[in-house]
CHARMM-style PDB file with segment names, atoms N, HN, CA, C and O in Angstrom:
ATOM      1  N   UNK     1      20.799  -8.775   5.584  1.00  0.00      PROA
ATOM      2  CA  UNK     1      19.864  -9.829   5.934  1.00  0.00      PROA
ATOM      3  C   UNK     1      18.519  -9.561   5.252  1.00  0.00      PROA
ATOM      4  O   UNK     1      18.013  -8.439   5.275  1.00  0.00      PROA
ATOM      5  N   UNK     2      18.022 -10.473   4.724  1.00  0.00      PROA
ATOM      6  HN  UNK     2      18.434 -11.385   4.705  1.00  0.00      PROA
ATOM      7  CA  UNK     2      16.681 -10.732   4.314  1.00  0.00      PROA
ATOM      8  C   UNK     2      15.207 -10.037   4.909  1.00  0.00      PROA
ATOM      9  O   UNK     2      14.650 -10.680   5.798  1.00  0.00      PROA
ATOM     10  N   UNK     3      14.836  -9.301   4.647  1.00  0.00      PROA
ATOM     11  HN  UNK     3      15.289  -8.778   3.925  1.00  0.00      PROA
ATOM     12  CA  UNK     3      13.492  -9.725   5.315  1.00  0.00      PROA
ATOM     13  C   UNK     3      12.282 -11.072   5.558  1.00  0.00      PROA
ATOM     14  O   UNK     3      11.681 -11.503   4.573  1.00  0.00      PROA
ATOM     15  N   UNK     4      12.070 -11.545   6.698  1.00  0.00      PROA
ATOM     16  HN  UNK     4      12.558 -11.196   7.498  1.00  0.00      PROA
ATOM     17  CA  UNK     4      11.410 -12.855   6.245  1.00  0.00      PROA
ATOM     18  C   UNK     4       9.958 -12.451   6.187  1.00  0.00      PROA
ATOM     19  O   UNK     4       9.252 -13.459   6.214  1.00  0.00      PROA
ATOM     20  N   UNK     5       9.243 -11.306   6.115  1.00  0.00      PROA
ATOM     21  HN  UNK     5       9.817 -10.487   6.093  1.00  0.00      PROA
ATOM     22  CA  UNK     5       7.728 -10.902   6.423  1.00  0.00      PROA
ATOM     23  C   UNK     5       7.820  -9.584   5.087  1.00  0.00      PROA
ATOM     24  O   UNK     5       8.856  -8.945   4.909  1.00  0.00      PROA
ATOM     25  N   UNK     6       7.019  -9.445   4.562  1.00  0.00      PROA
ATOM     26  HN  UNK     6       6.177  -9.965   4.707  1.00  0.00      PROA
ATOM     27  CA  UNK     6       6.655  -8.441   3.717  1.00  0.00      PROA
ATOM     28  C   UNK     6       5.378  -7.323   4.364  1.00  0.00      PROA
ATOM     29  O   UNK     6       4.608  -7.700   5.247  1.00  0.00      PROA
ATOM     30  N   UNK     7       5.339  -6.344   3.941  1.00  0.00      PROA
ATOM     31  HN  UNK     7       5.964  -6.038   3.224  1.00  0.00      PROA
ATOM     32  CA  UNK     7       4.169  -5.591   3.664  1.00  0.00      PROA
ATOM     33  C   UNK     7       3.257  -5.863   2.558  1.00  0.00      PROA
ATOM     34  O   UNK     7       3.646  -6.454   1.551  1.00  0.00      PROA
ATOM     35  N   UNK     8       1.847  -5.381   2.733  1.00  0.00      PROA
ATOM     36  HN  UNK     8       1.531  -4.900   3.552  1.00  0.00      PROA
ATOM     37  CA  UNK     8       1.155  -5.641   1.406  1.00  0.00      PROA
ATOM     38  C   UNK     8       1.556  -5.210   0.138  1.00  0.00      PROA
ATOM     39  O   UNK     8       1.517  -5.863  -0.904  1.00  0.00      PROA
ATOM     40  N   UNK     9       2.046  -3.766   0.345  1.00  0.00      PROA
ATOM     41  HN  UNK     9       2.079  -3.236   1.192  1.00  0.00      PROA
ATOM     42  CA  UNK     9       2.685  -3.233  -0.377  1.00  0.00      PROA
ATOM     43  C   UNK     9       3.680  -3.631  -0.950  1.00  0.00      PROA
ATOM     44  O   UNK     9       3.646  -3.822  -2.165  1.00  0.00      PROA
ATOM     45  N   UNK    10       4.979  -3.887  -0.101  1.00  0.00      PROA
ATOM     46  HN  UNK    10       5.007  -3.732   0.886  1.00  0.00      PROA
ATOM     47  CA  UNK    10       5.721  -5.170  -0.585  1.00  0.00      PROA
ATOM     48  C   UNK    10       5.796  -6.306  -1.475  1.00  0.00      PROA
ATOM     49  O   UNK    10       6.616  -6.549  -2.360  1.00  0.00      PROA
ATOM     50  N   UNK    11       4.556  -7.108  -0.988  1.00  0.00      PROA
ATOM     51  HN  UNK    11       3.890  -6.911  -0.269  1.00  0.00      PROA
ATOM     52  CA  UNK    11       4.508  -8.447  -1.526  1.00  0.00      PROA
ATOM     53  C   UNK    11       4.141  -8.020  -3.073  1.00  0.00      PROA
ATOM     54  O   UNK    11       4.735  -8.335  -4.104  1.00  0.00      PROA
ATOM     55  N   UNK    12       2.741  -7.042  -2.868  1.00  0.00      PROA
ATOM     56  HN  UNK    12       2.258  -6.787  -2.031  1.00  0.00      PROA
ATOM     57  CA  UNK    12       2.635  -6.200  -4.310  1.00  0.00      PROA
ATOM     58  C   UNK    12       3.144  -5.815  -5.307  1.00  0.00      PROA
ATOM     59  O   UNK    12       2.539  -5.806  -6.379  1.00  0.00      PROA
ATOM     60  N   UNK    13       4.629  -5.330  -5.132  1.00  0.00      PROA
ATOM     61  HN  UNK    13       5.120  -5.337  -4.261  1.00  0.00      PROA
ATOM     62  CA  UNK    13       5.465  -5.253  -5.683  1.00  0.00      PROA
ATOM     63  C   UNK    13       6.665  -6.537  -6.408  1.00  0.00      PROA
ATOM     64  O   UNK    13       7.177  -6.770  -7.503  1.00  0.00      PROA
ATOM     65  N   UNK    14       6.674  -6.924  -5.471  1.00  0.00      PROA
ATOM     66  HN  UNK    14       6.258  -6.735  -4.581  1.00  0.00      PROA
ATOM     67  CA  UNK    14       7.653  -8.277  -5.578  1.00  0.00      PROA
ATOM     68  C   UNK    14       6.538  -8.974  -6.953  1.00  0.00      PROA
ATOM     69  O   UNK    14       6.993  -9.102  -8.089  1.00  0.00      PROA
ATOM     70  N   UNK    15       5.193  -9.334  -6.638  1.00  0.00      PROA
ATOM     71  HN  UNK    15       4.823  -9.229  -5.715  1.00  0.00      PROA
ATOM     72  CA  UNK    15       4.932 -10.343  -7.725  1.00  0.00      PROA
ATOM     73  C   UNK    15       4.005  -9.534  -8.785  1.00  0.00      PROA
ATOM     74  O   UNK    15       3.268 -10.107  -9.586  1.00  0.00      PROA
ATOM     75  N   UNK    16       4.131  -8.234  -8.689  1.00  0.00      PROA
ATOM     76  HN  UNK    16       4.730  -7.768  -8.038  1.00  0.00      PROA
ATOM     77  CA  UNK    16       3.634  -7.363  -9.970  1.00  0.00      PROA
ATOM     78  C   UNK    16       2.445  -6.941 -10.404  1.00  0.00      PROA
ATOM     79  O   UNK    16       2.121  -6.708 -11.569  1.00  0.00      PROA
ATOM     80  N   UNK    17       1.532  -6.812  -9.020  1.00  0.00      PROA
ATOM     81  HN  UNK    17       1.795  -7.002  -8.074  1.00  0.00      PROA
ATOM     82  CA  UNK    17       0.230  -6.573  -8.879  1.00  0.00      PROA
ATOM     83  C   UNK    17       0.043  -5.047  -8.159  1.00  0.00      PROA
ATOM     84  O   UNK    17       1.005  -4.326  -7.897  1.00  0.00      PROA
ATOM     85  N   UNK    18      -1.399  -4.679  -7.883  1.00  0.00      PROA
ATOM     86  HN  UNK    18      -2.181  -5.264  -8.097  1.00  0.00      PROA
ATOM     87  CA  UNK    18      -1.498  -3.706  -6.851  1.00  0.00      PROA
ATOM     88  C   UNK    18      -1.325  -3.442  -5.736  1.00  0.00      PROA
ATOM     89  O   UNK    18      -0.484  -4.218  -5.284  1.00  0.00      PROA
ATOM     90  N   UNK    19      -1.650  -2.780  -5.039  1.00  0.00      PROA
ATOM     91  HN  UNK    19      -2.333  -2.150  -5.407  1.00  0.00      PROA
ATOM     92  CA  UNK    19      -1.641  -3.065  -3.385  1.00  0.00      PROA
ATOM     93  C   UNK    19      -2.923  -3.355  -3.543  1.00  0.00      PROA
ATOM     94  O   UNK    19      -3.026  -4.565  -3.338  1.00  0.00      PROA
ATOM     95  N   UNK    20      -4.168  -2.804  -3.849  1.00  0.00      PROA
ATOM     96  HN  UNK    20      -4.084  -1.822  -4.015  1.00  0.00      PROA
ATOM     97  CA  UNK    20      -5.473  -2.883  -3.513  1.00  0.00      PROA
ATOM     98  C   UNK    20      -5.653  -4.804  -3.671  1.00  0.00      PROA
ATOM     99  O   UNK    20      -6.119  -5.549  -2.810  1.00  0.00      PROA
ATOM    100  N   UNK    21      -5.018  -5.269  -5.289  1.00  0.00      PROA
ATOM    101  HN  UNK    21      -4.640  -4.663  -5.989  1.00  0.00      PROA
ATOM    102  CA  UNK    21      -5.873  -6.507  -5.236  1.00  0.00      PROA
ATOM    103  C   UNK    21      -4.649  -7.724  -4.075  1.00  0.00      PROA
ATOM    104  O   UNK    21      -4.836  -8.892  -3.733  1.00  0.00      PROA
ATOM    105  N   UNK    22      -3.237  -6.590  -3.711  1.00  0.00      PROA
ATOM    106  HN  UNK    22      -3.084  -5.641  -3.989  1.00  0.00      PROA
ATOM    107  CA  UNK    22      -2.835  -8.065  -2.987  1.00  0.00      PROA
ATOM    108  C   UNK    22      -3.244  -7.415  -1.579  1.00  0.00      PROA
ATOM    109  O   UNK    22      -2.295  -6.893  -0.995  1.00  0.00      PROA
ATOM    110  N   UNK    23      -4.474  -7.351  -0.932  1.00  0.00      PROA
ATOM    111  HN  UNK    23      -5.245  -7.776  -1.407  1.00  0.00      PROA
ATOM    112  CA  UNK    23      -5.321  -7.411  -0.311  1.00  0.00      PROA
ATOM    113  C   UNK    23      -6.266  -8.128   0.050  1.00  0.00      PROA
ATOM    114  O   UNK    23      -6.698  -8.529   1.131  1.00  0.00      PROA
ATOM    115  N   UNK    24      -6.618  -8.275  -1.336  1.00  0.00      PROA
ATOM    116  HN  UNK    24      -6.268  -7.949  -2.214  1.00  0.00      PROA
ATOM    117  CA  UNK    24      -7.573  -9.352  -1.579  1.00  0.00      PROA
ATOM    118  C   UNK    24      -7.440 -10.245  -1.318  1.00  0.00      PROA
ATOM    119  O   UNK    24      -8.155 -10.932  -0.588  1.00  0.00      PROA
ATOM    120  N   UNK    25      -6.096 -10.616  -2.043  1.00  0.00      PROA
ATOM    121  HN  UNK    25      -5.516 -10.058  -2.635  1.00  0.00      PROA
ATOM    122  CA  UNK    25      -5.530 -12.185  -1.936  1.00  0.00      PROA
ATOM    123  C   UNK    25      -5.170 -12.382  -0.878  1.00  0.00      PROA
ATOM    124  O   UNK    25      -5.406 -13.568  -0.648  1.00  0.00      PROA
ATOM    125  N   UNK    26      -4.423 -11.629   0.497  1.00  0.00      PROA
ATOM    126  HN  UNK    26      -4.231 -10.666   0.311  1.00  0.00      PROA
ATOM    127  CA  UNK    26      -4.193 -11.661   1.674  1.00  0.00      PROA
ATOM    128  C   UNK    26      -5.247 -12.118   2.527  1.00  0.00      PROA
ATOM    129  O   UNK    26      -5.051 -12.606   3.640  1.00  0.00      PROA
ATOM    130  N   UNK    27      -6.824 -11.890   1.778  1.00  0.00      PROA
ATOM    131  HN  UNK    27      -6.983 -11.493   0.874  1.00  0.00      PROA
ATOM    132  CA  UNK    27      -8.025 -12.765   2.710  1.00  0.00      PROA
ATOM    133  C   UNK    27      -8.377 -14.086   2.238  1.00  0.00      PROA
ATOM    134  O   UNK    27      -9.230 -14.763   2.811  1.00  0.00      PROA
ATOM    135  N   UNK    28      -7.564 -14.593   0.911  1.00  0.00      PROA
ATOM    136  HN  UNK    28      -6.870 -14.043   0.445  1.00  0.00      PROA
ATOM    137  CA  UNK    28      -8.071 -15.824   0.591  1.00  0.00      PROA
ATOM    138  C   UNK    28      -7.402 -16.740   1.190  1.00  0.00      PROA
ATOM    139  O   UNK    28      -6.224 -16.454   1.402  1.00  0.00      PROA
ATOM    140  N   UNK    29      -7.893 -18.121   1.664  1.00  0.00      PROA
ATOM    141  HN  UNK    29      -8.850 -18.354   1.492  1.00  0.00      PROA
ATOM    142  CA  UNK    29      -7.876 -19.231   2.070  1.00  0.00      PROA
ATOM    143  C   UNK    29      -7.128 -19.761   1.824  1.00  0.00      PROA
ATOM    144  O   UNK    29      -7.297 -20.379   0.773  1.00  0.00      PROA
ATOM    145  N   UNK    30      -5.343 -20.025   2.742  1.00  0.00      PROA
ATOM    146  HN  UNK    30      -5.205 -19.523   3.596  1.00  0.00      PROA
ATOM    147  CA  UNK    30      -4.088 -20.633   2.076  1.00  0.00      PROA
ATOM    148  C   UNK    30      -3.133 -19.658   1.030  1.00  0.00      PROA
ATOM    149  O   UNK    30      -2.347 -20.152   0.221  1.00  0.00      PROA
ATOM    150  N   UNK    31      -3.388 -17.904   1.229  1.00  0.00      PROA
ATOM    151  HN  UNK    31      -4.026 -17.503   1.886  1.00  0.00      PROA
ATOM    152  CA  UNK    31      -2.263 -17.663   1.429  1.00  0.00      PROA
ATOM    153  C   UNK    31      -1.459 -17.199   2.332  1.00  0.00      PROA
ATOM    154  O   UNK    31      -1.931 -16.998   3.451  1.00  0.00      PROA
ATOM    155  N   UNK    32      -0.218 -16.945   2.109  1.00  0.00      PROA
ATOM    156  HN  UNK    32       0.166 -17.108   1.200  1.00  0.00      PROA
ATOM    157  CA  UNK    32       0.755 -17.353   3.368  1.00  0.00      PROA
ATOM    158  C   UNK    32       0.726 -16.224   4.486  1.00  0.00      PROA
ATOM    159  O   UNK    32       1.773 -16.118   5.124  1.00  0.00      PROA
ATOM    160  N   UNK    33      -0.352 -15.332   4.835  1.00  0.00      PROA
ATOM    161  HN  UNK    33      -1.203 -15.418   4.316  1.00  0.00      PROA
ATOM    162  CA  UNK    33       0.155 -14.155   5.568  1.00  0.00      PROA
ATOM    163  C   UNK    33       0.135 -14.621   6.914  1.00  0.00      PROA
ATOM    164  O   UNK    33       0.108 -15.819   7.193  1.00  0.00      PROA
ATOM    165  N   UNK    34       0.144 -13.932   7.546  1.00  0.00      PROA
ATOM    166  HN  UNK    34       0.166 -12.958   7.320  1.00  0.00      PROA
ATOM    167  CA  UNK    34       0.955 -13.720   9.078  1.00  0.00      PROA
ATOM    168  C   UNK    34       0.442 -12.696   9.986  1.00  0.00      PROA
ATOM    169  O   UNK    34       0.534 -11.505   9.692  1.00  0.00      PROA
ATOM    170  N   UNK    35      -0.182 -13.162  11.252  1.00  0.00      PROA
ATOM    171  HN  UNK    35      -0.258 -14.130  11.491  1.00  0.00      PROA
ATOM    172  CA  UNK    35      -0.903 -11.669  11.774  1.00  0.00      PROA
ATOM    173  C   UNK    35      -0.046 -11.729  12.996  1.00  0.00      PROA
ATOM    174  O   UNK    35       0.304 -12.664  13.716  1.00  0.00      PROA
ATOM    175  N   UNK    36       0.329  -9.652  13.018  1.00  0.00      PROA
ATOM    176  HN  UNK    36       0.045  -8.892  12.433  1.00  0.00      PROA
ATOM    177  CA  UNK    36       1.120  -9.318  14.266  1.00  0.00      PROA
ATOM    178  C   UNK    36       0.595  -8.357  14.484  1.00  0.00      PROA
ATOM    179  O   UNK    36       0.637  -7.304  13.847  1.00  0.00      PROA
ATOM    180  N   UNK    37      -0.115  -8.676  15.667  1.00  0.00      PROA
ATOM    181  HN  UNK    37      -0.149  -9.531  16.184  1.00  0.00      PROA
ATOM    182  CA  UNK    37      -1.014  -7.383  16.330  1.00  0.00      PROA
ATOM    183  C   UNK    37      -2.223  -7.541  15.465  1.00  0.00      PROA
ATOM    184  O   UNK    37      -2.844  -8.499  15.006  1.00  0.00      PROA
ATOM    185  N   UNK    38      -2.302  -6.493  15.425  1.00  0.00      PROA
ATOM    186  HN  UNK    38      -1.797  -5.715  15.798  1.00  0.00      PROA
ATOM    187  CA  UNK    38      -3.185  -5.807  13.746  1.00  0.00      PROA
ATOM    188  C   UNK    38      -2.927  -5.571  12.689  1.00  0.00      PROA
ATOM    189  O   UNK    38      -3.736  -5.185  11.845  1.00  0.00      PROA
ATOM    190  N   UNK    39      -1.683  -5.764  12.510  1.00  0.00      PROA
ATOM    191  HN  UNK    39      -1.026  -6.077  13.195  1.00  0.00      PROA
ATOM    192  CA  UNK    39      -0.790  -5.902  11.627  1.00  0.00      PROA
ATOM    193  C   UNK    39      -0.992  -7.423  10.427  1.00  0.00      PROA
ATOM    194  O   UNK    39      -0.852  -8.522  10.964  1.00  0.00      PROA
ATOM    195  N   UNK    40      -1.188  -7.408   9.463  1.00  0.00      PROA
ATOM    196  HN  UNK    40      -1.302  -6.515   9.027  1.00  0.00      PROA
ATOM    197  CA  UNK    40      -1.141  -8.365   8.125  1.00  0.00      PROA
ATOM    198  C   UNK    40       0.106  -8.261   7.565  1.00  0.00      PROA
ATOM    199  O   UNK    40       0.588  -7.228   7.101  1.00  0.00      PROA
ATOM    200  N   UNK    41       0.589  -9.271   7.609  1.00  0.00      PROA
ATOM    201  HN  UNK    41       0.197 -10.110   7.985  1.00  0.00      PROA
ATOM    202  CA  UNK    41       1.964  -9.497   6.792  1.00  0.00      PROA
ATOM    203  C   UNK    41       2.295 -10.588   5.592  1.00  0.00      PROA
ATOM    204  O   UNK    41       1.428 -11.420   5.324  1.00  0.00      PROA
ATOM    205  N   UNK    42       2.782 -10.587   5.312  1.00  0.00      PROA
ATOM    206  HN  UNK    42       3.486  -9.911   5.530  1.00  0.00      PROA
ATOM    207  CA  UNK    42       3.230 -11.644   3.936  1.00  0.00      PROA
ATOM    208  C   UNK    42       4.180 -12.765   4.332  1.00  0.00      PROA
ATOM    209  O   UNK    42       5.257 -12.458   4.842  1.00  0.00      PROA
ATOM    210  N   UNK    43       3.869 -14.017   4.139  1.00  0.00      PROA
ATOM    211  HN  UNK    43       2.993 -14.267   3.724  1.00  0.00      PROA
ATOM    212  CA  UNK    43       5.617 -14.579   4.825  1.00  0.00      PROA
ATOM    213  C   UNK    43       6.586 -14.409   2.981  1.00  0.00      PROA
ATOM    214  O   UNK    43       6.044 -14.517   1.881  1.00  0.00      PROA
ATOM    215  N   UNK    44       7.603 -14.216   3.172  1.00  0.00      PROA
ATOM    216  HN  UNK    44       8.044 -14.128   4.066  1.00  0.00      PROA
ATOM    217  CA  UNK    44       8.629 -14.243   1.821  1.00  0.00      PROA
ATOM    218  C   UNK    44       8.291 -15.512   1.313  1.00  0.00      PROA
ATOM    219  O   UNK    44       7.588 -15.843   0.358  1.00  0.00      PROA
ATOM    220  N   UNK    45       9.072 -16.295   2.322  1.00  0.00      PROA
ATOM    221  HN  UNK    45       9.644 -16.026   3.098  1.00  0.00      PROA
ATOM    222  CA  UNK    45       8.579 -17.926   1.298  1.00  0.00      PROA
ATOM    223  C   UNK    45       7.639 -18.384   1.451  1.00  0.00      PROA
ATOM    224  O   UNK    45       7.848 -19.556   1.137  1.00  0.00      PROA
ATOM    225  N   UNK    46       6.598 -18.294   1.751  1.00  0.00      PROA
ATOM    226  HN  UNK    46       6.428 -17.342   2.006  1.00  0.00      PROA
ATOM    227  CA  UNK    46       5.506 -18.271   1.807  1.00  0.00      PROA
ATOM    228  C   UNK    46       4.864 -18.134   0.412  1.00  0.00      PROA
ATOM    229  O   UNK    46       4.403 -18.807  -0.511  1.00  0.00      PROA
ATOM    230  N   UNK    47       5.047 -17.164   0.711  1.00  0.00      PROA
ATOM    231  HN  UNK    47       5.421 -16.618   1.461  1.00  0.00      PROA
ATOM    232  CA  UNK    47       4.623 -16.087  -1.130  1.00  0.00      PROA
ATOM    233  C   UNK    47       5.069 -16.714  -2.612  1.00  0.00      PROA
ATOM    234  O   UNK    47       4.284 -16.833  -3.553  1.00  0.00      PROA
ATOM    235  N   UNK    48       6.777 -17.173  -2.648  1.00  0.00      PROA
ATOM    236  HN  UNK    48       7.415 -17.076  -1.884  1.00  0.00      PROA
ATOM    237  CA  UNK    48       7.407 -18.045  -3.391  1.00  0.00      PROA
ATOM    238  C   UNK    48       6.372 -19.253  -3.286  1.00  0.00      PROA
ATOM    239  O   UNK    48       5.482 -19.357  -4.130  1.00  0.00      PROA
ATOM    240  N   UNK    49       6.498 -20.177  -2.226  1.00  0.00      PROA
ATOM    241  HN  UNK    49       7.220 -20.093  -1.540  1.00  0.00      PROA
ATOM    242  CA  UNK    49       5.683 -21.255  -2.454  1.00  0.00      PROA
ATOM    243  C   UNK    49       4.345 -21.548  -3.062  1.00  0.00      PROA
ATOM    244  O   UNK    49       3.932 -22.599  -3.553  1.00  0.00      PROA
ATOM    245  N   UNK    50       3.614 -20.094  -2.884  1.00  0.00      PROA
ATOM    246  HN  UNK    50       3.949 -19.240  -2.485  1.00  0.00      PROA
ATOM    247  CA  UNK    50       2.414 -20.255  -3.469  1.00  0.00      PROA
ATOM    248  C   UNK    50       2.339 -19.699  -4.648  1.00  0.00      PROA
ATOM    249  O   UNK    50       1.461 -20.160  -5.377  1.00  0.00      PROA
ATOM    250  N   UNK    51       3.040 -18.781  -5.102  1.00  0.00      PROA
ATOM    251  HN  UNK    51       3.754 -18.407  -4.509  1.00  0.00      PROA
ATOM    252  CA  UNK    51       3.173 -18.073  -6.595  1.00  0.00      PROA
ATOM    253  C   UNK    51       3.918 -19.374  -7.559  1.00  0.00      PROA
ATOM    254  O   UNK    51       4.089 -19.107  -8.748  1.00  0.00      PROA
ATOM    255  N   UNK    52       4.319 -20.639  -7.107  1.00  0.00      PROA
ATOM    256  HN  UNK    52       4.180 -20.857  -6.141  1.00  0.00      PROA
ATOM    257  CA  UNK    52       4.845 -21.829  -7.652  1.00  0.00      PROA
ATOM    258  C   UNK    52       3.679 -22.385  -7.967  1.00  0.00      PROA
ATOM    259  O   UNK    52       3.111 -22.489  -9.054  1.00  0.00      PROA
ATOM    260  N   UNK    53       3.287 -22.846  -6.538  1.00  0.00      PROA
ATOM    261  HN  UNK    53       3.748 -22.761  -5.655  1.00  0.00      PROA
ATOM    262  CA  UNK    53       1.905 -23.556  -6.807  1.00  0.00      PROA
ATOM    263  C   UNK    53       0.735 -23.281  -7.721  1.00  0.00      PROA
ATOM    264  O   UNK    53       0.128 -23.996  -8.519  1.00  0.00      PROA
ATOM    265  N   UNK    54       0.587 -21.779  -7.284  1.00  0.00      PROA
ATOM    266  HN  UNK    54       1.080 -21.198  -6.636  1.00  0.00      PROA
ATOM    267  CA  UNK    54      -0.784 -21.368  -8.777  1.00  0.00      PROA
ATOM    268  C   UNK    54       0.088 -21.262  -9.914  1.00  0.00      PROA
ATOM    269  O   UNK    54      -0.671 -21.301 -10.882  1.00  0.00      PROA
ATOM    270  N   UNK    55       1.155 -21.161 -10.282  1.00  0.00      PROA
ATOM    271  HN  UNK    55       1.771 -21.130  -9.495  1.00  0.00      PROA
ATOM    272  CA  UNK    55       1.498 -21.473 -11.781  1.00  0.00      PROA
ATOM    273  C   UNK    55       1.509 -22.877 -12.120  1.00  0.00      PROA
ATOM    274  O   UNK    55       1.474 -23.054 -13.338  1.00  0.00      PROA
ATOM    275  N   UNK    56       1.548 -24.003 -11.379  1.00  0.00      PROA
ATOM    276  HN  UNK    56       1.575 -23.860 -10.390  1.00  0.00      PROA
ATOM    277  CA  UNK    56       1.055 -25.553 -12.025  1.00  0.00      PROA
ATOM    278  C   UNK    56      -0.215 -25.492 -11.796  1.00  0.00      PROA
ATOM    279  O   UNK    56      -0.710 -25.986 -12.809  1.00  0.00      PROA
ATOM    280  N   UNK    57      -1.251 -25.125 -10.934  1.00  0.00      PROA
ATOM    281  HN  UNK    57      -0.849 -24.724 -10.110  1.00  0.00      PROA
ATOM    282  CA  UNK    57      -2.535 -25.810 -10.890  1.00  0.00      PROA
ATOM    283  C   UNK    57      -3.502 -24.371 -11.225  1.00  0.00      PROA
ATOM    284  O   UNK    57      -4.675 -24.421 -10.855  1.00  0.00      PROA
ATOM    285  N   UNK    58      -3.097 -23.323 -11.798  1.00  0.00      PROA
ATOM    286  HN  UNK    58      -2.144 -23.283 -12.098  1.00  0.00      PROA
ATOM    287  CA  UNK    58      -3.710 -22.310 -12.332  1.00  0.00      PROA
ATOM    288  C   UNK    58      -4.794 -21.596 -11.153  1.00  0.00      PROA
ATOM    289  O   UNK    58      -5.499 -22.006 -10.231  1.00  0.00      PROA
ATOM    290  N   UNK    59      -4.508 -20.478 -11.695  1.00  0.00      PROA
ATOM    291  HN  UNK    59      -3.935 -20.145 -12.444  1.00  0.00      PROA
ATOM    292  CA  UNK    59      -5.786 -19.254 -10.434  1.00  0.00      PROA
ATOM    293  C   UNK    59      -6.311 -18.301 -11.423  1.00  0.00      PROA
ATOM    294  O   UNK    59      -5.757 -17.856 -12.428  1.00  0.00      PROA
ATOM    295  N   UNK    60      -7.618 -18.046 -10.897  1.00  0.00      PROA
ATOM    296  HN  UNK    60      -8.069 -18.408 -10.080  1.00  0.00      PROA
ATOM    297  CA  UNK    60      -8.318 -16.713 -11.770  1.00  0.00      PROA
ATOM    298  C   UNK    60      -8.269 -15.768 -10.370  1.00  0.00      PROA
ATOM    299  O   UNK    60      -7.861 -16.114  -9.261  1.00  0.00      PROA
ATOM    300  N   UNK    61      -8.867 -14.347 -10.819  1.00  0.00      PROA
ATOM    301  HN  UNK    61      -9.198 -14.066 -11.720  1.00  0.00      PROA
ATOM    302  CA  UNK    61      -9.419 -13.563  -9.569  1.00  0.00      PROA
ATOM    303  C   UNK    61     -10.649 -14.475  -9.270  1.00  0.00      PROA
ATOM    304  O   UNK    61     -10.944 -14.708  -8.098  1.00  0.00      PROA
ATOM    305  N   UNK    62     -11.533 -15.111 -10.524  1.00  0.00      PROA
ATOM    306  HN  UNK    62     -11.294 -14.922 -11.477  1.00  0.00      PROA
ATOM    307  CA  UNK    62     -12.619 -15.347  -9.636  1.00  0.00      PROA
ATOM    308  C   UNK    62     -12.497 -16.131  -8.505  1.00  0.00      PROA
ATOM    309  O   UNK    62     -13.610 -16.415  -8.064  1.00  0.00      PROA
ATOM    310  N   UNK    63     -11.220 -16.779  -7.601  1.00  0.00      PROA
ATOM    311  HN  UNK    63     -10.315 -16.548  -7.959  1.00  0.00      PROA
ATOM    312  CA  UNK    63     -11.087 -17.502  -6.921  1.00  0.00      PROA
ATOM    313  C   UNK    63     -10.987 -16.452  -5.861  1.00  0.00      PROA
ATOM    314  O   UNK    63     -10.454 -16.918  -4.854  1.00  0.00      PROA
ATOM    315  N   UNK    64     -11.324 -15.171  -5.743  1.00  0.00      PROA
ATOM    316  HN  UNK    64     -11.757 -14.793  -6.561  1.00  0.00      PROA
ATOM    317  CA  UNK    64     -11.310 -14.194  -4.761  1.00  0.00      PROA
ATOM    318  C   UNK    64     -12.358 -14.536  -4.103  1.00  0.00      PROA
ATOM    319  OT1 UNK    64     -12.703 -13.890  -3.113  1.00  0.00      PROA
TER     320      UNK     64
END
């Protein structure tokens, strides 16, 4: 079975970045994470849906 929640670390991996900057992106506005407890999570499709989306309508970091 799938995981449906990632770690930062995780998600980091999956789309080929750091942990430090998918951190970053975990505080910007509309992406898909998920809070449990104190815990920050990633949703899977979540992540797909939006790694779709910024490849048609383009992202810089400066959108950090």
């Amino acid at each position: 079975m799938e995981k449906l929640t990632l770690s930062a670390s995780e998600a980091a991996q999956v789309i080929g970045i750091s942990r430090p900057r998918m951190y970053q992106l975990m505080k910007v506005k509309g992406f898909p994470t998920i809070q449990v407890g104190r815990r920050l999570l990633v949703s899977r499709k979540g992540l797909e849906r939006w790694v779709e989306e910024q490849s048609k309508i383009g992202w810089s970091p400066q959108d950090l």
